[in-house]
Structure formats: C-alpha cells, structure tokens
C-alpha positions in Angstrom: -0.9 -30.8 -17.9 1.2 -32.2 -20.6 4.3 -34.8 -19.5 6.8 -31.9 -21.2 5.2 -29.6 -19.0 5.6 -32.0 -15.7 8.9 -32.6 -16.9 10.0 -29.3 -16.6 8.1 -28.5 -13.4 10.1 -31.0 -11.8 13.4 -29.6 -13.3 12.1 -26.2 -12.0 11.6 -27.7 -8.4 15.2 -29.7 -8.5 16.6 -26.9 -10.1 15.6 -24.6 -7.2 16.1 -27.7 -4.1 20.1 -27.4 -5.9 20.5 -23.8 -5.7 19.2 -23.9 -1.9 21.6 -26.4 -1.1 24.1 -25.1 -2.3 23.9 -21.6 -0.7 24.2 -22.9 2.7 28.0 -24.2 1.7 28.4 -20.8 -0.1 27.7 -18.8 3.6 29.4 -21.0 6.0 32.4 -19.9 3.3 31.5 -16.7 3.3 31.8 -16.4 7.2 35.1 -17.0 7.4 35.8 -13.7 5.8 32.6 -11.7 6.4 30.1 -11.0 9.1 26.6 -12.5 9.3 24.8 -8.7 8.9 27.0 -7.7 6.5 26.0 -11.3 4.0 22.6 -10.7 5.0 22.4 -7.2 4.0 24.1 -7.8 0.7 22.1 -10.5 -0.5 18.8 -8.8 0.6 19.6 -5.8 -1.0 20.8 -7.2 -3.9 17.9 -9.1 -4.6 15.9 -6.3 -4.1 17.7 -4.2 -6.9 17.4 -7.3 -8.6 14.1 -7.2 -8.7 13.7 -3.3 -8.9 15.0 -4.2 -12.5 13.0 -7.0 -13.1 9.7 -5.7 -12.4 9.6 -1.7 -11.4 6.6 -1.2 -13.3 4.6 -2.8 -10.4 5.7 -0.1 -8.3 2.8 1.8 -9.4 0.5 -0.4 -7.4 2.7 0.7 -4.2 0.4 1.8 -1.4 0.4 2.0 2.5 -1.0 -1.5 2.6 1.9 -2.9 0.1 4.0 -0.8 2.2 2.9 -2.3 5.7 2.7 -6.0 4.4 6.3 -6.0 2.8 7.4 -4.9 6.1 6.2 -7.4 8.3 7.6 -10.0 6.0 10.9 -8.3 5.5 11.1 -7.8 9.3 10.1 -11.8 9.8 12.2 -13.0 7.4 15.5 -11.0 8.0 14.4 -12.6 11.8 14.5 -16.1 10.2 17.8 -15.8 8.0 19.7 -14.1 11.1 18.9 -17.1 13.4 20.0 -20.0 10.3 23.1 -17.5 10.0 24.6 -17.2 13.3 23.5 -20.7 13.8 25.3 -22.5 11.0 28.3 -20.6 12.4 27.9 -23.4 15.5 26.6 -26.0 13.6 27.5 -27.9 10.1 26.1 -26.9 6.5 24.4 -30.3 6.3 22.5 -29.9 9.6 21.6 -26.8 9.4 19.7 -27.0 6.4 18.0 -30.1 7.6 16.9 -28.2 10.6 15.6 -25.3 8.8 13.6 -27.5 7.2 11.9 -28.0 10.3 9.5 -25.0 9.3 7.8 -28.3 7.0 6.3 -29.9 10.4 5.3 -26.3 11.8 3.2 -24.5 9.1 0.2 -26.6 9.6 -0.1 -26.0 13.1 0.9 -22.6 12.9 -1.7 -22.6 10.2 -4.8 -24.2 12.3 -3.6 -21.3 15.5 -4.5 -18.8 12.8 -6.6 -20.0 10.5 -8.9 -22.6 13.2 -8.0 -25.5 10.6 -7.1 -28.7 12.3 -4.4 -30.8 11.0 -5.0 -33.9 9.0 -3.6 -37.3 10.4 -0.6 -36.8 7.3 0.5 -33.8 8.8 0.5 -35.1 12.4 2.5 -38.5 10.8 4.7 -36.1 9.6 5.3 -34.3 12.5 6.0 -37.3 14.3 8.1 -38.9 11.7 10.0 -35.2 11.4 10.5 -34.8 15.0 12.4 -38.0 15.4 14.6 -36.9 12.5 15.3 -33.6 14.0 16.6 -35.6 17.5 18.6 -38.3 15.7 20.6 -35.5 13.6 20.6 -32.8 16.1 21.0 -34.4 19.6 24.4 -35.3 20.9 25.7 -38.0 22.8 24.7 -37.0 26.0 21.1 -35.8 24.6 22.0 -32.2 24.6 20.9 -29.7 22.2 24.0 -27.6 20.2 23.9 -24.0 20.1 23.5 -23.8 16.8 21.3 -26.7 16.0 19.1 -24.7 18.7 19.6 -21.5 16.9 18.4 -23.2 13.7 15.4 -24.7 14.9 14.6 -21.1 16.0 15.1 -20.3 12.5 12.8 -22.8 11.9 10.3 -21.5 13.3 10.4 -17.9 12.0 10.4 -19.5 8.7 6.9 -20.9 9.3 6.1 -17.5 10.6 7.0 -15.9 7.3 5.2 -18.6 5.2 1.5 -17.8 7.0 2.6 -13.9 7.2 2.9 -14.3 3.0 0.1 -16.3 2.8 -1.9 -13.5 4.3 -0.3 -10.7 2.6 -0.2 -12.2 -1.2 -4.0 -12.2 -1.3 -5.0 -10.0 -4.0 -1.6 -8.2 -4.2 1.4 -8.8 -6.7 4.2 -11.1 -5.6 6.7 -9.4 -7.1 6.2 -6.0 -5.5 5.8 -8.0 -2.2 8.6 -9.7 -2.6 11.2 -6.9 -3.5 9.5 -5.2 -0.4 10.5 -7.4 1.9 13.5 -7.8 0.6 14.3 -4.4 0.7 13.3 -3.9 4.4 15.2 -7.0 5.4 18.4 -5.9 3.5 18.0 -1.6 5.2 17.2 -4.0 9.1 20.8 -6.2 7.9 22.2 -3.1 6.9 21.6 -0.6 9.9 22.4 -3.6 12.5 25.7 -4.3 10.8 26.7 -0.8 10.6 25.7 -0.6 14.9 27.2 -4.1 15.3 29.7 -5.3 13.5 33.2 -3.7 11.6 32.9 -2.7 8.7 34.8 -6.1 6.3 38.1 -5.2 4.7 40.1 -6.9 2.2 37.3 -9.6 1.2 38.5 -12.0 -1.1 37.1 -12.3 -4.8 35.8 -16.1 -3.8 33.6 -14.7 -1.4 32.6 -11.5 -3.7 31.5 -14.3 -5.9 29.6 -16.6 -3.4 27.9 -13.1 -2.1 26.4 -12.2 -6.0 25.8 -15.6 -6.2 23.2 -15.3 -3.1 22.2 -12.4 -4.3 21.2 -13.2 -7.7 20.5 -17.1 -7.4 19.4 -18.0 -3.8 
C-alpha cells in the first residue's frame, strides 16, 4: 500500500471518528425539541432513501434471504440506537459515547459464544483495561450506576450484537443492499413505535431540521 494511500485511509478513519462525535452533541440538541422515535425514524429512513439513490440497482439481488438478514439487523440495531438515545437523555454527550464504545471489549467474547474462538490475551487486556475505564467515568460517588450510563452500556451491548449479526449476514451478500435493509426496517420499527408512543412534534426549529439531515445524511 502506498504512503498516499495510508494517508488517506487514515483521513477516512478520522474523518468518520469526527462525524460520530459529533452526532451525539447533534441528538442531545435535537431532544430538546423532538422525541427519541421520531430522530430515530428520521435518520433511519433517511439514510435508507439515501441509499435507495445511491445504489438501487442492487435491488435486483433482493431475495427472502436479503430480506430476512436486513431484518434482523434493522431490528438489532434500531434496539441498539434506542437504548444510546433515551440514555444520553440521562447521561452527558461525552459519556455516553464513551460507553457505547463499550461494544469494543464485548465483540470478542460475543464472537468466541458464537463462533467457539477463544479470546487472545490482547483482547482480555483490553477488556480489563476497558472495564476500569467504564467504572472511573461512569460510577458515581457513592459507586452507583446512572440511568443512563446503565442504559448506554445496554446500548453497548446491542451494538456488539449487531456487529456479529453483520458479520454473519455480509457473507456473500452486497453491503449496500444490506445496509439500506436494515436501515429501512429500523426507520418503519422508529416510525410505527413513535406514531403508538409519542406526539406527533410541532413547530421544530430549522437548527434541529438541520442537525436531523445532518444524521441522516452524514452519521
């Protein structure tokens, strides 16, 4: 691999690590004039058209089996992203991203429960290492976990869920299809528990129509 090529592989990946910060200031803004379903179903949805656009001709390769994999992914992560969403409504930005993140120190294990393939010593090191950062950022004075911080480390978890479900599903399949799959089923689940749930918004403001496409089209 050439050094211009690195270069701009690392761009990609701190291009990308930016974005994803960023979006987690972006929807603890956009709670204060919007509900959590109601984001969620948005900027699911969105990115699915998004990606209807992008790459429809790979809808020809739509089967049953697409069908059933997208689904299980959609359904896993709209799980995820509804846990991190009602719990950065309890917690700060900054924490709950760090605690997503906890889905880092899962996959491996999550991995070996599926897969049968142990661990290395780096990944249990990590896990160590990760577990005491989740405690010193997460635990209060008292040593008591916060609803939200609990609620992210759920998300977490369903996170680390969705990365083995993809890592099954992808095999042999086309990511984009997948991908506008899931986000499609994830964005109808938002969509129908918002509409069951939670009043329909009035009156949003054009900084938070903003921060919404730019989940939608960015995040």
């Amino acid at each position: 691999m050439t050094d211009k090529k690195k270069n701009l592989g690392r761009a990609a990946l701190f291009l990308a690590t930016l974005i994803w910060g960023i979006s987690f200031v972006l929807m603890d803004l956009a709670l204060n004039s919007i509900t959590t379903l109601y984001i969620l179903a948005f900027r699911f949805l969105g990115a699915a058209v998004i990606l209807l656009i992008a790459g429809f001709r790979e809808l020809k390769k739509l089967s049953w089996r697409y069908a059933g994999a997208g689904a299980l992914m959609g359904a896993v992560l709209f799980t995820a992203y509804a846990f991190q969403t009602y719990g950065l409504m309890r917690t700060t930005p900054g924490k709950n991203a760090f605690l997503t993140a906890a889905y880092c120190i899962i996959v491996p294990f999550l991995y070996w429960l599926v897969n049968k393939k142990r661990p290395d010593r780096y990944n249990i090191m990590a896990a160590v290492i990760g577990l005491g950062g989740v405690g010193l950022i997460s635990l209060n004075d008292n040593f008591q976990l916060g609803v939200g911080d609990a609620l992210t480390l759920v998300c977490g978890f369903f996170f680390a869920v969705h990365i083995i479900v993809t890592s099954k599903a992808v095999d042999n399949r086309s990511p984009v299809l997948l991908t506008m799959l899931q986000f499609a089923v994830a964005g109808i689940i938002a969509g129908v528990l918002a509409l069951i749930f939670e009043p329909v918004p009035e009156n949003i403001p054009p900084a938070t129509i903003w921060n919404l496409v730019f989940m939608a089209v960015a995040s």
